[in-house]
N, C-alpha and C positions, 0 to 999 in steps of 0.2 A: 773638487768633486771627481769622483771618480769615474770614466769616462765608460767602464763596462755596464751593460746592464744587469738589471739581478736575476736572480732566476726564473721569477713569474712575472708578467705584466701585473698591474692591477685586476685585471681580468680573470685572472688567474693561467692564463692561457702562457705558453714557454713564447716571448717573444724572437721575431726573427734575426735580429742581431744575437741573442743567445744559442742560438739553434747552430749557428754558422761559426761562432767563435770557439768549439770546444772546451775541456775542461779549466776553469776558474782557478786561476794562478791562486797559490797559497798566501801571498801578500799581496800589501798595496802595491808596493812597488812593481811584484809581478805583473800585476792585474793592469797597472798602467803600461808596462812595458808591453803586455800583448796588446792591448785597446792600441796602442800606438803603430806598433804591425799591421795591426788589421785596419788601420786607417792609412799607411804608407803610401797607397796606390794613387788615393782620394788626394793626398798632401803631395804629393810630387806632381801629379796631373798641374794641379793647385796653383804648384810655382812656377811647372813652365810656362801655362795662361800666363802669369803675369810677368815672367822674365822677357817674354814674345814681346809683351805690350810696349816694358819699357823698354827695347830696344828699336821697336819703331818712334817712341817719345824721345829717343834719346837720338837717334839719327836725324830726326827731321827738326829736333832742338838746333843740333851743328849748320844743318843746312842754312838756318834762319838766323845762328850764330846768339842762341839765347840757353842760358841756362838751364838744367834740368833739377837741379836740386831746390832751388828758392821755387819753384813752382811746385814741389811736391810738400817743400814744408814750411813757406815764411808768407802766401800767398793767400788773399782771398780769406776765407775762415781759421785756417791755419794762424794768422795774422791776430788775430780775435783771440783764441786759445792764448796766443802766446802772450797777448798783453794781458789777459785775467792770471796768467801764471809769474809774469811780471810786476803787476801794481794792484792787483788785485778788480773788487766789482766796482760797479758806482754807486754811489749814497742818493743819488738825486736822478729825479723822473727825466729831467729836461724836459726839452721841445722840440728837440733838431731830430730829425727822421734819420733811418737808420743809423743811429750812434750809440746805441746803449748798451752796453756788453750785458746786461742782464738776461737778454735775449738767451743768451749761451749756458747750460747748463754745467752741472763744474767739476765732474769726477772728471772727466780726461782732464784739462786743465790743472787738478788738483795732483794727479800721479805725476804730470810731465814737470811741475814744478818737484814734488818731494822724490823723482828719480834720478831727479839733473843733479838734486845733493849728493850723488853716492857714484853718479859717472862721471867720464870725460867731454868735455864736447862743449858746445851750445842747447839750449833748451829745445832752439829747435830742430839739433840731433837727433835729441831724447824726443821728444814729440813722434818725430818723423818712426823712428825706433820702436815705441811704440805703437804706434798705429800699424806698421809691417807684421808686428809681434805677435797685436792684436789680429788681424787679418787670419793668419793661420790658425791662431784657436777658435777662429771663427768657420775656419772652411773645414777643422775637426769636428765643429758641432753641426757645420750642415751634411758632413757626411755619417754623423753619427745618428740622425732622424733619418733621414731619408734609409741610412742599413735597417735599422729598427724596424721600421714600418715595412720596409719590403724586404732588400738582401745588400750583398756589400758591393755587386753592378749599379744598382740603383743611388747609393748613396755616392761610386765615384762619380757617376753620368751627374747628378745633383751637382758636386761642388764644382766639377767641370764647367758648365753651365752659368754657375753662378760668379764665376771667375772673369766669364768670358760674355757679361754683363757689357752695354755698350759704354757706361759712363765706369766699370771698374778699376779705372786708374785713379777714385777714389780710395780706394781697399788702402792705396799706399800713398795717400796725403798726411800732412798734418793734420786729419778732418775726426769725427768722430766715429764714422761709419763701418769700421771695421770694429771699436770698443762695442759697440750699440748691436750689431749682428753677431757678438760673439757671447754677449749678455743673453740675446735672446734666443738665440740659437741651444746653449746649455739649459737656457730655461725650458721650452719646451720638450728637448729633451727630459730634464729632470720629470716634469712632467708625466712624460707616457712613461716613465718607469716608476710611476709613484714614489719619486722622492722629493716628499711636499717641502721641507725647508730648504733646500737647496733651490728649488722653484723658487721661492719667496724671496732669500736672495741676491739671487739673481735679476728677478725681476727688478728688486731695489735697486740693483746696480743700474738699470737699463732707465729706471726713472732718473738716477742722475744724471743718465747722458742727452739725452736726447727726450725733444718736445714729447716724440713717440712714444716714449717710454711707458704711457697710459695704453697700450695694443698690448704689451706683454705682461703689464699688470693684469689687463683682462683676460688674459686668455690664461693665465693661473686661476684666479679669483674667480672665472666660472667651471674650469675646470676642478679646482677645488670645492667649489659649492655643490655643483653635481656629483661628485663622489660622495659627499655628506647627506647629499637625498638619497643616494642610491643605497646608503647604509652599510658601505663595502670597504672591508676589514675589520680589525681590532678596537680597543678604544683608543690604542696610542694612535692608531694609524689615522681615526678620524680627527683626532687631538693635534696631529700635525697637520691636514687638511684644514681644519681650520684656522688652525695660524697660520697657515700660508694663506686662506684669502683675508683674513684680514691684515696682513703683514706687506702685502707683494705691493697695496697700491703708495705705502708709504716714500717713495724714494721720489715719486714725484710730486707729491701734494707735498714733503717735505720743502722741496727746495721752492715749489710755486707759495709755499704759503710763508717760509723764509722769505724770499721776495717783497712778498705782502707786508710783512714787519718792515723792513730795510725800507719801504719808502711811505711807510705808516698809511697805507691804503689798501683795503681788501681785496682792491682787484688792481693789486703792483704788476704782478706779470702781466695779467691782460692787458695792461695800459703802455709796458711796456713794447708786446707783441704790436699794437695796433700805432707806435711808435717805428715799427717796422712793414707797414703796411699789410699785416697778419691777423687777418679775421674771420670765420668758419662764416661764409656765407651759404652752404647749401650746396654748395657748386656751380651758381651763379656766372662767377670770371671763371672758373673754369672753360665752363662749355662757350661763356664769351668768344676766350681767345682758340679755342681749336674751331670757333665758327669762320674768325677772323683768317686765322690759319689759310685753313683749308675751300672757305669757300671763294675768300676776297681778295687773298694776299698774293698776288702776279708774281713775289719774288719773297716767298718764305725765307727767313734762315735754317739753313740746315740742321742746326744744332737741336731750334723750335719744331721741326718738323719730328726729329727724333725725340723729342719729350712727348711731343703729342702723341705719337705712336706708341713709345711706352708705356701713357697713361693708358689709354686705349685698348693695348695688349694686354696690360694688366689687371686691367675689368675682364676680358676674354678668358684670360687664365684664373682668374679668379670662378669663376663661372663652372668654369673646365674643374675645378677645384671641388666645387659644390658638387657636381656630378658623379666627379668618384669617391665622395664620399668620405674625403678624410678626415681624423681626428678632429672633434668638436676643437680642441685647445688652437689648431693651427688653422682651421677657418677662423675663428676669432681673433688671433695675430695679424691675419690677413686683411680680415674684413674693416678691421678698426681701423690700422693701416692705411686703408685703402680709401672708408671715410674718411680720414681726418687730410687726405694729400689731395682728393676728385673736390671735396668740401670747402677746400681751403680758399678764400678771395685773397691772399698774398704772392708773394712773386711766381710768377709762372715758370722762369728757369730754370729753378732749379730739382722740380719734381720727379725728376726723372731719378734723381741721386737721392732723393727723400726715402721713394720705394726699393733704393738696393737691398735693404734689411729681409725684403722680404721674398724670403727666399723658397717657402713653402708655394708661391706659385709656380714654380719651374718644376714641382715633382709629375706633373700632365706630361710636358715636353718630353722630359723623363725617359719616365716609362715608356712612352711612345719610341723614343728611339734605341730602349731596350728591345722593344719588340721587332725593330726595323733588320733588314739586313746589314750586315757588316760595312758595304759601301756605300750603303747611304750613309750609316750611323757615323762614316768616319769624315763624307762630302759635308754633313752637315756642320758638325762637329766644328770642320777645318772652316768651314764659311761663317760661322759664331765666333772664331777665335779671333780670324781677320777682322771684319767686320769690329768686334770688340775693341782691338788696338788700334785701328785705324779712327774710331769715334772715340777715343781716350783722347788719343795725340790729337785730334781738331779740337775736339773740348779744353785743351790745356793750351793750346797755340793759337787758332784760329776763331775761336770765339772768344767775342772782347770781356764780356763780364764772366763772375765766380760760377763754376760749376755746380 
């Protein structure tokens, strides 16, 4: 896809990454080479957030005298990818709790296997490789919404921000989280520049990866149904809106309903998930364990105190969200999101890294410190960044279970 926008929003209106990017290279290659320019600022920001992080992961690894590589890519989930890309899924439900790799959804797994053919290394090179690889075209599509929407300040403060996430030393695991936010991140973009099958799939890609996958189906699949009420363009143009919503929700009911075959029951994945102690209760254990938390708990872990805050923040910002009013598509990524991780009665740990995909909540923060002065915007900034690598590196060393 091509990463510039075209020349009119759907709206018809000259969107704000067009306005800032002047005249439209004569080819692709052009056109990606400026789009690439014009993101440089947002993608270098990018890497130093996370070169910062892993050099305090990687000092305070020496200290403790423990490896930084097998924690970034043979560990915890990572582990999981690499044995579906080594022996494949399982044929059978079981019994035993947490065991079932069908839990795992199978495009990364499936790349990290057919790329390990073609390089050198370990799978879990290629793994690791990718998902670093992934990351960057991920923090190009969150600075490529966040320019669109506003200008190209906005979209670096964005990936800045979203870098310096406190659990982002997921971005460069063997994990899915960077394939999954770089799926959706283009998708939405595709999106607000009405380019309906590239939304579709893209969203399909974002249903192979990840449970979430059904957030970015929806936020295609109503944003393309609303442009089909609205009656807005051509016949081709509604012709591709509507294969995109009905195309975008395939990537995940595919692989859930594959599932379903493989262990000849209609509800294999669910049965699977609830094999993982994974079940949408409302938000029940949710608000259980931040009651537990915060009202009973004399000696929180720190780790938990930071997830609770993030869920917490994340409703906040979502809110903040709602207020200013942004694109129907990215309240919906948000929102879905949002229910399915506050919703969820399964592990509580790891919610915090569930939400990094969603990166449309941090366009409030944003703005806000676009409007700020220079030494706040830089105090802040600097106190995100730390703060960010500093909760990496305990999240990977000092707290005992998977991020």
């Amino acid at each position: 896809m091509s990463p510039t926008a075209p020349d009119t929003a759907p709206s018809g209106r000259v969107p704000a990454a067009r306005r800032h990017a002047g005249p439209l290279p004569g080819t692709r290659a052009g056109a990606l080479r400026a789009a690439l320019l014009r993101a440089a600022p947002a993608l270098t920001a990018y890497l130093a957030v996370r070169l910062t992080s892993l050099l305090l992961l990687a000092l305070w690894a020496h200290r403790q005298r423990h490896g930084v590589w097998p924690i970034l890519a043979t560990q915890w989930d990572a582990a999981w990818y690499l044995g579906i890309a080594d022996h494949g899924y399982a044929h059978e439900l079981g019994t035993r709790y947490d065991a079932n790799n069908l839990a795992f959804f199978p495009l990364y797994p499936l790349l990290v296997k057919a790329v390990a053919v073609v390089t050198p290394g370990t799978r879990a090179t290629t793994g690791l490789c990718l998902a670093v690889a992934a990351s960057v075209v991920a923090a190009w599509g969150v600075f490529a919404v966040g320019a669109h929407l506003h200008d190209r300040r906005t979209g670096v403060l964005l990936t800045t921000l979203w870098a310096a996430l406190p659990v982002g030393l997921v971005q460069w695991m063997g994990y899915t989280e960077s394939l999954f936010t770089a799926c959706a991140a283009w998708a939405l973009y595709a999106v607000l520049t009405g380019r309906w099958l590239w939304a579709a799939g893209l969203a399909v890609a974002a249903g192979l990866t990840r449970p979430t996958g059904v957030a970015v189906a929806a936020a295609v699949t109503v944003a393309a149904l609303l442009s089909l009420r609205r009656g807005a363009g051509g016949t081709s143009r509604r012709g591709r809106a509507l294969a995109a919503a009905l195309l975008a929700p395939l990537g995940w009911c595919g692989y859930v309903g594959w599932v379903g075959l493989r262990l000849h029951r209609w509800d294999g994945y669910f049965a699977v998930q609830r094999l993982w102690h994974n079940e949408w209760d409302g938000g029940v254990e949710t608000l259980r364990r931040m009651r537990q938390l915060l009202m009973y708990d004399s000696t929180p872990e720190l780790f938990l105190v930071l997830v609770t805050a993030t869920l917490l923040g994340s409703a906040v910002l979502f809110a903040l969200s709602l207020w200013d009013r942004q694109p129907l598509p990215l309240l919906v990524f948000s929102g879905v999101l949002l229910l399915i991780v506050l919703g969820s009665g399964g592990v509580y740990f790891p919610r915090a890294r569930f939400l990094l995909p969603a990166f449309p909540l941090l366009l409030p923060p944003a703005r806000h410190l676009l409007r700020a002065s220079p030494r706040y915007r830089v105090l802040m900034l600097g106190a995100a960044v730390a703060a960010g690598a500093y909760f990496s590196a305990y999240m990977a060393l000092v707290w005992p279970s998977a991020p």
